[in-house]
C-alpha positions as CSV (number, residue, x, y, z in Angstrom):
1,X,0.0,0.0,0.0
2,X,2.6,2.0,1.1
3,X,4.5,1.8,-2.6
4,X,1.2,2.5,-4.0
5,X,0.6,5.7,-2.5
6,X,4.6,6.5,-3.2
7,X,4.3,5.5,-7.2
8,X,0.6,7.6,-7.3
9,X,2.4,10.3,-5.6
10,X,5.2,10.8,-8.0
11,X,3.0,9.9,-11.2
12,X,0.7,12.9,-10.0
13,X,3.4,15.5,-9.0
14,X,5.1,14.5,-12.5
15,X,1.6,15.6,-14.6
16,X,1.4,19.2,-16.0
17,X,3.1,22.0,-15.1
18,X,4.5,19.8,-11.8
19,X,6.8,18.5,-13.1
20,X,9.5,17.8,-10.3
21,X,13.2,17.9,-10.9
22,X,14.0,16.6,-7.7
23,X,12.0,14.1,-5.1
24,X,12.8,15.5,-1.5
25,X,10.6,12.2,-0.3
26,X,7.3,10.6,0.0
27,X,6.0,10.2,4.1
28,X,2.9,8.1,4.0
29,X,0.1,9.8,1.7
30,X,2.5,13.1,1.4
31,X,5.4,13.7,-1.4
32,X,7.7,16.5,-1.4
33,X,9.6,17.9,-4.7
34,X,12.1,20.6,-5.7
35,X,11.9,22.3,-9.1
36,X,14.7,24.7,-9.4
37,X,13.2,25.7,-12.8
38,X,10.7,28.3,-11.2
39,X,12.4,27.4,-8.6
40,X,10.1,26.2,-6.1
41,X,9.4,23.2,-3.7
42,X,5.9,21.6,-2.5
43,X,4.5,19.1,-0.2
44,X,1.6,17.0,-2.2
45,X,-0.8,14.5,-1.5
46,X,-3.8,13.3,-3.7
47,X,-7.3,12.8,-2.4
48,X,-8.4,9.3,-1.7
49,X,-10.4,7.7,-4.5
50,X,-14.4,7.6,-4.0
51,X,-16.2,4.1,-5.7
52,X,-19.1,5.0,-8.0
53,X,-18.3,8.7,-7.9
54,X,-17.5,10.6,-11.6
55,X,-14.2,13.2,-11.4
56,X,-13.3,15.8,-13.8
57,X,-9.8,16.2,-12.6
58,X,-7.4,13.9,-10.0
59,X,-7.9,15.9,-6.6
60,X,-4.8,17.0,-4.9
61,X,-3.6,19.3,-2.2
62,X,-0.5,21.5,-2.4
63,X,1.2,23.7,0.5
64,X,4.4,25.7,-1.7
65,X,7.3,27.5,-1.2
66,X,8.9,30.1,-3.7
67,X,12.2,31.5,-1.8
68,X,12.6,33.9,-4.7
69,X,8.9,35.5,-4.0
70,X,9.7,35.2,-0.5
71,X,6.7,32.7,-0.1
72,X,6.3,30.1,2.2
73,X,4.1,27.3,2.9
74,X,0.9,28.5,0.6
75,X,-2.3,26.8,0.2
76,X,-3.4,25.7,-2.9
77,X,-6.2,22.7,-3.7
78,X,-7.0,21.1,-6.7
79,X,-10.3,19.7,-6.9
80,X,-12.5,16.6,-8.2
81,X,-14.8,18.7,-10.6
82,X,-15.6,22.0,-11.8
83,X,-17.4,24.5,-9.2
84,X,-20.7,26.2,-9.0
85,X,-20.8,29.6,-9.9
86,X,-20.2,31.1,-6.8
87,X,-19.8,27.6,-4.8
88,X,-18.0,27.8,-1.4
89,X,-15.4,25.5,-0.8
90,X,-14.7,25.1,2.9
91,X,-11.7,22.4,4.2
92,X,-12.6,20.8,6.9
93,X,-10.5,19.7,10.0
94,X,-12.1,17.7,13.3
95,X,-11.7,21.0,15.3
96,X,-11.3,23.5,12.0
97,X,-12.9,24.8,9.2
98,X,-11.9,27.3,6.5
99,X,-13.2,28.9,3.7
100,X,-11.4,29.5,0.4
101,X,-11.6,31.6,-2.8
102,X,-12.2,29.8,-5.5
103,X,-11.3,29.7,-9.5
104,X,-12.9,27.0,-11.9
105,X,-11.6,23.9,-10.2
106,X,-8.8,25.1,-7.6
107,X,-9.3,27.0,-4.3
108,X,-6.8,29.0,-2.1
109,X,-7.0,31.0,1.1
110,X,-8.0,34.6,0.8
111,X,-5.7,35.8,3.1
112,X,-2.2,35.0,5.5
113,X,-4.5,34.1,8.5
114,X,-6.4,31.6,6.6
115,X,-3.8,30.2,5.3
116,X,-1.7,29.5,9.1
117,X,-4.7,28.6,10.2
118,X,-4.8,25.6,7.6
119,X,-0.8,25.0,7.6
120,X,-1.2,24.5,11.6
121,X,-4.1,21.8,11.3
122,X,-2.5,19.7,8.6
123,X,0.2,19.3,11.3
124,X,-2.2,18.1,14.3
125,X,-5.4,16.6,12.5
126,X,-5.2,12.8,10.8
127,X,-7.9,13.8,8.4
128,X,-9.4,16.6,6.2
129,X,-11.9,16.9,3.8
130,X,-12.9,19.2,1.0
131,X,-16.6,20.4,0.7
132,X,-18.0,22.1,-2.6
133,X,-20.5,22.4,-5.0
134,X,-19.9,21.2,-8.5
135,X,-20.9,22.8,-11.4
136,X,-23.9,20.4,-12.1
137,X,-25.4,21.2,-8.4
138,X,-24.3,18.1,-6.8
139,X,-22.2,18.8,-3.4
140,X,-18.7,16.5,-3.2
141,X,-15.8,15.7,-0.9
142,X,-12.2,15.2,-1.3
143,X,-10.7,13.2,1.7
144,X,-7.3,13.3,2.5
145,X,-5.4,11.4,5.0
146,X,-2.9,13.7,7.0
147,X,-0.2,11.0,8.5
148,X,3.4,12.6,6.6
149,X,1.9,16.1,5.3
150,X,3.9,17.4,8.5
151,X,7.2,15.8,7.5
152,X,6.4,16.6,3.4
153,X,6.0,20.6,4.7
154,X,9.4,20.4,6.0
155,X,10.7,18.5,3.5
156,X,9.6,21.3,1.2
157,X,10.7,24.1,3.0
158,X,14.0,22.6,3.7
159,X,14.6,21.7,0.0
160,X,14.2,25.1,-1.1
161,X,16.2,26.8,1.9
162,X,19.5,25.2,0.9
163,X,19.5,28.2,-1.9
């Protein structure tokens, strides 16, 4: 299971326009990479799989650093489906919950508060879960599984440190 979740990890961060140049590890759900192209590093982790449900686009969950904009540890989530006009998408925590602006199919904290906020809950909860609305009406969830998203975040911020 384990080496699943490491190959799905990789294959995911390796799509698109993250494309990683260097692995800086993969702790249990969580991957972190290095791309000194932009240059940039990010902790990663895909949503778990839902039987019998339909998805636009594979879900993931990104927290990046980019020394050169003097950015660290920013939000960013990828989700299942297209939104809603106007949908809210809230990440959930057992003792949290935040709302995010959202674009087309990818949401991000509106501001630095929100954004701590959710950095210092993927470090204590063992769970979140992404609530919206997708573009057909129907509400969804994205369910991520937090064991090694502490240890990918400072994998990350260490790999892009060392500049």
């Amino acid at each position: 299971m384990k080496r699943l979740a490491s190959t799905a990890i990789l294959a995911l961060a390796m799509t698109g326009t993250a494309f990683p140049r260097d692995s800086l590890g993969v702790f249990n759900a969580w991957g972190s990479f290095r791309d000194p192209a932009v240059p940039r590093c990010y902790a990663i982790a895909m949503a778990g799989k839902v039987a019998g449900r339909a998805q636009e686009f594979q879900p993931y969950f990104t927290v990046g650093y980019w020394p050169s904009r003097s950015i660290r540890g920013a939000v960013h989530v990828r989700l299942a489906r297209r939104l809603a006009a106007g949908s809210k998408v809230i990440v959930s925590f057992p003792e949290a919950n935040f709302s995010l602006q959202t674009g087309q199919a990818d949401a991000w904290p509106a501001d630095q508060t929100t954004n701590a906020g959710i950095v210092a809950q993927l470090r204590s909860a063992r769970s979140m879960v992404v609530i919206a609305r997708g573009a057909d009406g129907r509400s969804f969830r994205d369910r991520y599984e937090l064991g090694g998203a502490a240890s990918a975040m400072d994998a990350a911020a260490l790999g892009c440190a060392r500049r």
